[in-house]
N, C-alpha and C positions, 0 to 999 in steps of 0.2 A: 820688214815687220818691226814694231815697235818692243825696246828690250822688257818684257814682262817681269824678267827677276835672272837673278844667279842664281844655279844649282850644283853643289858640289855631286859630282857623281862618284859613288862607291861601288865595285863589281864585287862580285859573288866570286864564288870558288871553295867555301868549306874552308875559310878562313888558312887556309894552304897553299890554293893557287888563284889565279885569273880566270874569270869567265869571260868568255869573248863580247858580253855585252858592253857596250861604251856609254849605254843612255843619250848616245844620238839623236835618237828618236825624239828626243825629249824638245829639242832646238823647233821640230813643229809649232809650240807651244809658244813658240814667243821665248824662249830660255836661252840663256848663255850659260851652255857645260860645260865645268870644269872638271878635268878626273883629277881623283883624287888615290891615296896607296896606303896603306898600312903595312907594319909588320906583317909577315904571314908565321903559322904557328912552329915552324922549323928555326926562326929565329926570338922569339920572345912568346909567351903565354899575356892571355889576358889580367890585366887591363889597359896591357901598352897597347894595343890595337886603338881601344876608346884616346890615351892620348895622342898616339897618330894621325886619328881623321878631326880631331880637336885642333893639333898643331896642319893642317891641310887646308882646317876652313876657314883659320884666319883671312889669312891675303884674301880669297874671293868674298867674305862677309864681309872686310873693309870698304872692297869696290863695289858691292852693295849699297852700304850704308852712302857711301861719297857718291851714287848715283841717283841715290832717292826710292830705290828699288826692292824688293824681298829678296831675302837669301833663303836658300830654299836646300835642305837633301835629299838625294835619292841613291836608292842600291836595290840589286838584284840580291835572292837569297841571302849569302853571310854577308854582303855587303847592303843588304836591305836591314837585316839586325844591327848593323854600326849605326844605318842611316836613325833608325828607331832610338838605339841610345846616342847619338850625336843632339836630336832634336830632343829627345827628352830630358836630355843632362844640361845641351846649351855648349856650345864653346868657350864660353867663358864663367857661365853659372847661365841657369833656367831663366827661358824666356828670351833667347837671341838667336834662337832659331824661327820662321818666320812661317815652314812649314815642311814635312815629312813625306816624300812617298815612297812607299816600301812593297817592293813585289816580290812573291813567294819569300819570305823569311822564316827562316828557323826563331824559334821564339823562346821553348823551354826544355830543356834535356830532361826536366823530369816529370813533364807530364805524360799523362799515359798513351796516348796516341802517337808523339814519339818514341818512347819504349813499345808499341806496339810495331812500330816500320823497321826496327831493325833487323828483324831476320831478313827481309826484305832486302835490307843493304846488306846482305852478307854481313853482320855483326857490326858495321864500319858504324862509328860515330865520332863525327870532327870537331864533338866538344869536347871529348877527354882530350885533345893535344893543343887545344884553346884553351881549356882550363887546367893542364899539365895534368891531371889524374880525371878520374870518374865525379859527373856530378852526388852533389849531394845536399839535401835537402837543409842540414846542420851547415854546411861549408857554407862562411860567406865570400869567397869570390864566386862559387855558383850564381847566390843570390845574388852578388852584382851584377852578373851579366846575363841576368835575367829582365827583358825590357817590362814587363810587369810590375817591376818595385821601384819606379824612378815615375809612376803616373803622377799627373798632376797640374802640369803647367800648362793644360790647354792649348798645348800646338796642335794644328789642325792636323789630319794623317791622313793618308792614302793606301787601303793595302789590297793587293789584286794578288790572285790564288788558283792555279788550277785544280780543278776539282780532281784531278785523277794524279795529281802528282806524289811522286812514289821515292823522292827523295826528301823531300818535305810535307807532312800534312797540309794538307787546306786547310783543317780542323785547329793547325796553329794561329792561324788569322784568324779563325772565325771565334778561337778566343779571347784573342787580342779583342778586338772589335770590340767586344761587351764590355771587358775592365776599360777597354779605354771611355766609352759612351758613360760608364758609371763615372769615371774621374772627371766629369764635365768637358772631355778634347770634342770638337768636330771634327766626325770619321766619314768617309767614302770608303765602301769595301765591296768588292766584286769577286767571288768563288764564280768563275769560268770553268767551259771544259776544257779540255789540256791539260797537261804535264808538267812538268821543268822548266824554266828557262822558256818562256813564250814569247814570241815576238812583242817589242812597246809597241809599234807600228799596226799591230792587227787593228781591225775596225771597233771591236768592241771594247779592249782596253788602252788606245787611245780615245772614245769616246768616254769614258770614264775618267782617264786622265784630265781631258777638258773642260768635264764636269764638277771637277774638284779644283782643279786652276781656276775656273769662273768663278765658285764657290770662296775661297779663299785671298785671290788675288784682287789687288785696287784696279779698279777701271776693267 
């Protein structure tokens, strides 16, 4: 199969651990995965995380570039939110990312639909140890690592969302989507049934996925 693009891959884990997802799946597509790692929040607080997958997607966005090809990221959950601001910020500044796709992401700590799932998590919320204290609406590292305030540069995006997922709203995509449609980005967004952490490989959200690679991609 002919190389489609390079895709830094970002895993999820609540910005503390590893999720076993590798965005393997993803190599279907005609892609060359590369994983990529960050801090987790036991060693450093946001926004070293954002310089992390910044300093990760050099080297595979060079061999992009020297192959004639898109550079492309992707993550699951917290690593779907890196993926969101790696592609919205640019690795070097806005606009050198090529395109985003982001499955189940945590999006905003202070919207209401997240403050309404944590009793649900047992109290647990893995942005206070991301942003070393509780969000807040006044605090600006909140506001920076909020993908919502960095819209703008028209990278194209991807977000797929179970509808019944109970560690992240669907309801955070599904507002993404609108600010981003408003900032002029082209979005592909799929709320499915499912949970957490769904297979990339299932029939419906790799048929989406392909949909937005065709959509986005040269040739």
């Amino acid at each position: 199969m002919t190389e489609r693009g390079i895709v830094l891959w970002l895993p999820g884990g609540g910005w503390r651990g590893w999720s076993d997802e590798d965005g393997s799946a993803l190599a279907e597509h005609g892609l060359t995965v590369v994983q990529g790692r960050y801090r987790l929040t036991d060693e450093a607080q946001w926004p070293a995380q954002l310089a992390d997958v910044r300093a990760a997607a050099r080297e595979p966005q060079a061999r992009a570039r020297a192959a004639g090809v898109p550079f492309l990221v992707a993550g699951d959950s917290a690593g779907g939110h890196l993926a969101l601001q790696l592609g919205l910020r640019g690795v070097a500044g806005a606009g050198d990312v090529d395109a985003v796709l982001a499955y189940w992401p945590p999006v905003d700590p202070l919207a209401e639909d997240w403050l309404r799932a944590l009793p649900g998590r047992g109290g647990d919320n893995p942005w206070v140890p991301l942003l070393g204290h509780p969000a807040a609406a006044d605090d600006p590292t909140t506001v920076d690592a909020i993908p919502t305030t960095h819209l703008g540069n028209q990278v194209p995006v991807l977000l797929v969302h179970g509808a019944q997922d109970e560690a992240v709203p669907a309801s955070q995509s599904v507002t993404l989507t609108s600010a981003l449609l408003r900032a002029g980005h082209p979005v592909h967004a799929l709320v499915t049934h499912g949970g957490h952490a769904l297979p990339l490989d299932r029939p419906d959200i790799r048929a989406v996925t392909a949909a937005f690679l065709d959509a986005c991609l040269p040739g």
